[in-house]
N, C-alpha and C positions, 0 to 999 in steps of 0.2 A: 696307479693304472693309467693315466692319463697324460703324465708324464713320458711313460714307456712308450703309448700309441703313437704322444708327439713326436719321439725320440726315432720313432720307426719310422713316417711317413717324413721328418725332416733327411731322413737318410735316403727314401726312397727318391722325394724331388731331386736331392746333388748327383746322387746316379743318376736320375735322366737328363738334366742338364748335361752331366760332363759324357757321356753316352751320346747325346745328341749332338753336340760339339763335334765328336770323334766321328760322326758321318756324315757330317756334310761334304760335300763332294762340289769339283767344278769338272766339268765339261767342258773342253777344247772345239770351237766350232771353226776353224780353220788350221792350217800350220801356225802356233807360236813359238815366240823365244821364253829360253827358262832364265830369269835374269836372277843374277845377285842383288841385287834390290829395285825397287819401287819404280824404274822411269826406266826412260830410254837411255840414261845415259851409263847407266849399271854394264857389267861385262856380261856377254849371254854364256849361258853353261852348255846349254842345248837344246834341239829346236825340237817339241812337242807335236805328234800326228795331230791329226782336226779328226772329232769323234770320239777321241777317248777323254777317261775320266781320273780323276786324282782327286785326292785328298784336300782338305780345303783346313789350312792350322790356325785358321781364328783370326787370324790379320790380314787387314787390307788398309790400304794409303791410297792418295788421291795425287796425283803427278802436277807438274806446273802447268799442264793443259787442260786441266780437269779429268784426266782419265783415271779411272779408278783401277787397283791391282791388287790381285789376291795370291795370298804367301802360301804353297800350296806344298806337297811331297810327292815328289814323280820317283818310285821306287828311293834308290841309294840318296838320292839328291835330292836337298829343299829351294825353292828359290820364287819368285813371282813371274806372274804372269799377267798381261794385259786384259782388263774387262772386256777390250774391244773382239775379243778374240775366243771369248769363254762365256 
């Protein structure tokens, strides 16, 4: 019996983990670029309105200027975006 209960409540913590994951969100507070990777120096996909929100996929990197950037999913497309700007 106590087996089972662990078995149940160790299932319910990884769904909320991986559930909680799955909504974290970033908000855009100005125009940004959607970049292919991490910096400035990535190709931009396309530029994001300021106010809206996206999906946030678990990773973020820290640029050679200390700027932090989060791997985000703006509908069809995944790419990063600047801390400075979300």
């Amino acid at each position: 019996m106590k087996n089972r209960i662990f078995r149940i409540l160790a299932v319910a913590v990884a769904l909320m983990l991986i559930l909680g994951f799955a909504l974290a969100e970033v908000r855009t507070t100005g125009d940004v670029w959607l970049r292919t990777g991490p910096g400035l120096d990535y190709d931009a996909v396309s530029i994001l309105s300021s106010g809206k929100t996206f999906e946030y996929l678990g990773q973020s990197s820290v640029d050679g200027r200390g700027v932090a950037w989060y791997m985000i999913s703006a509908g069809e497309k995944e790419g990063w975006v600047s801390s400075r700007y979300t």
